[in-house]
N, C-alpha and C positions, 0 to 999 in steps of 0.2 A: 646172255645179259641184255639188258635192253640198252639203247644204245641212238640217241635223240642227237640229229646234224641240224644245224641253224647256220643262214647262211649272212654273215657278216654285211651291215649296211656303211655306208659313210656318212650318213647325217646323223646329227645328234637332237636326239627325241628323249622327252620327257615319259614322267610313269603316266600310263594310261590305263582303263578298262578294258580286259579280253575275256570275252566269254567263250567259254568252249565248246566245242563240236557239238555234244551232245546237249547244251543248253543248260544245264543244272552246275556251271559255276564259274561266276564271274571276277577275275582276280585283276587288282591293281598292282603293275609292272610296269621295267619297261621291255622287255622281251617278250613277242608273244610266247617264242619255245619256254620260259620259265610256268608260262599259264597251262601251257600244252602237257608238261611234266605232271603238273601238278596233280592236272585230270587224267593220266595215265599211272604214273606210278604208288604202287601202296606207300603207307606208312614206317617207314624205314627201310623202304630197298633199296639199295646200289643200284647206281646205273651210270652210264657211259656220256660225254656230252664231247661232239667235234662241230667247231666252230668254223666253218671256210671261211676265209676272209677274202672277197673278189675284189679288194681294191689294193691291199696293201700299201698304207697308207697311215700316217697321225691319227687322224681322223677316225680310221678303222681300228687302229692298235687299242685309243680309248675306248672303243664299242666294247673288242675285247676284254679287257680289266675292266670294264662295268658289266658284263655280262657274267662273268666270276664270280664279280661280288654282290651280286643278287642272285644268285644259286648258292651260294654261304650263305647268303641270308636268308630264305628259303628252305635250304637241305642242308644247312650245317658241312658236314665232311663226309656226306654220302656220293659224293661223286668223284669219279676225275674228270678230266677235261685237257682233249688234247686239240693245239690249234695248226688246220691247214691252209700252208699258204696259195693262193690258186688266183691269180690277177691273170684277170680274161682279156686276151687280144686277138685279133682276125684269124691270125696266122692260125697256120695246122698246128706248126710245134708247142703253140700256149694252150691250146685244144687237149692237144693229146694229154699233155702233162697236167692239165687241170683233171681229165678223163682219171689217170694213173696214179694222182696224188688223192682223191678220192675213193678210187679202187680200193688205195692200197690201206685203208683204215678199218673196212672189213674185215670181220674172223667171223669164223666157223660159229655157226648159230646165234649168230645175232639176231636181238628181233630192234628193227631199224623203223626209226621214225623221223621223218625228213621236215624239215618247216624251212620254204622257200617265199618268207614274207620279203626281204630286201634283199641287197646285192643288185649286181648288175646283172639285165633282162639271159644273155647267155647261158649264165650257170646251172637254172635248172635247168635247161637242156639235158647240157652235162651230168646232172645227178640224175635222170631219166636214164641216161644212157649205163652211168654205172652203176646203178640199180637193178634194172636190167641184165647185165652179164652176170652182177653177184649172185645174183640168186640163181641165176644159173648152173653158176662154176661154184660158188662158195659152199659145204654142207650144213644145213641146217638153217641156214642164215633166212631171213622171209623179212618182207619188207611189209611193215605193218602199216604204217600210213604215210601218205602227203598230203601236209594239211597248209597253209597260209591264212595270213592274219587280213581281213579286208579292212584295212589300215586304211582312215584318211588325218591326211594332213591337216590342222587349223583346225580341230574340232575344238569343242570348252572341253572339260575333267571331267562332265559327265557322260559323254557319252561312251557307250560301248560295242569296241569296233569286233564284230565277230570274228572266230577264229574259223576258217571252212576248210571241210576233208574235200581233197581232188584226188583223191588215193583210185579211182574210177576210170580215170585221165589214163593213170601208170597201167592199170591193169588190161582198158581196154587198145594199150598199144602193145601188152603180150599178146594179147589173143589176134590181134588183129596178123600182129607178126607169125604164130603161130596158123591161122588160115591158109594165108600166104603157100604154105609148104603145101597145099591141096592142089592139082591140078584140076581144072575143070576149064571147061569151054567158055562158061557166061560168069567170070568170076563175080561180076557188079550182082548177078542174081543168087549168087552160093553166098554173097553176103549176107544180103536181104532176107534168105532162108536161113541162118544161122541166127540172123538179129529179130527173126520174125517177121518180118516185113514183108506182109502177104500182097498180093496182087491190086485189092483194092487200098492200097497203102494211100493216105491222102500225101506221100512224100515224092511218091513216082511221080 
């Protein structure tokens, strides 16, 4: 089942324009992940929605119950919706637990779509990271995009802030990870031959 993580902000923001990845549809919201659904899922299909909330907070709990009830309003009772709570601090142990309380939302064949417009700068770390091991260790599960809304603040109602895929970001820190297990002598040049980056590279 498809299965769409948003990650909780603390400000309170009004409905805006998000046009989606692909450019062919502009919805008035206030979550971009409602815009994101929108452009991904057919016409009456179930799907999964987990909210992180990195502040834990008043402030975030209402984000929460407005982000609910504009996906009622939107999908009716096609969805659930389960919220994790994950307040980011330095320490290792709020690390790991935010790492383990994300982990632990994954099942076997998800297809996972991340939207890391707000929250605090940490978190997507964090969801890179348990991204990463899921699809690893979880069967079936594939992580279909990362996308963020390029949100600005103080615009009027007309304008419209694009939605953009970094799903390229995620993949090129597998691969890179993946390299890695090669030994070679001149690693900086096994990259450059892998990414193409021949001799006359204007980057050398």
């Amino acid at each position: 089942m498809k299965k769409f993580y948003t990650i909780i902000g603390e400000k309170q923001i009004l409905k805006t324009k998000y046009e989606s990845v692909d450019k062919n549809l502009i919805t008035k919201c206030v979550f971009p992940i409602t815009a994101h659904i929108l452009s991904v899922v057919k016409k009456g299909e179930k799907f999964n929605v987990v909210a992180v909330d990195s502040f834990v907070s008043n402030d975030s709990y209402e984000n929460i119950a407005l982000l609910r009830e504009e996906l009622r309003e939107y999908f009716g009772d096609l969805f659930t919706m389960k919220v994790v709570n994950a307040h980011f601090e330095h320490e290792r142990e709020e690390q790991v637990h935010t790492f383990m309380s994300i982990y632990e939302t994954f099942e076997e064949n998800d297809d996972v779509y991340f939207d890391i417009t707000f929250g605090l700068k940490p978190t997507p770390l964090t969801v890179f990271v348990s991204c990463n091991y899921a699809q690893k260790f979880i069967p079936g599960l594939k992580i279909r995009d990362v996308v963020y809304a390029h949100y600005k603040f103080g615009m009027d109602e007309d304008y419209v802030h694009p939605i953009v895929d970094i799903t390229r970001l995620f993949l090129l820190n597998n691969l890179i990870e993946m390299i890695s297990k090669f030994e070679t002598d001149d690693p900086m040049q096994f990259l450059k031959n892998v990414f193409g980056m021949g001799k006359g590279d204007p980057l050398q």
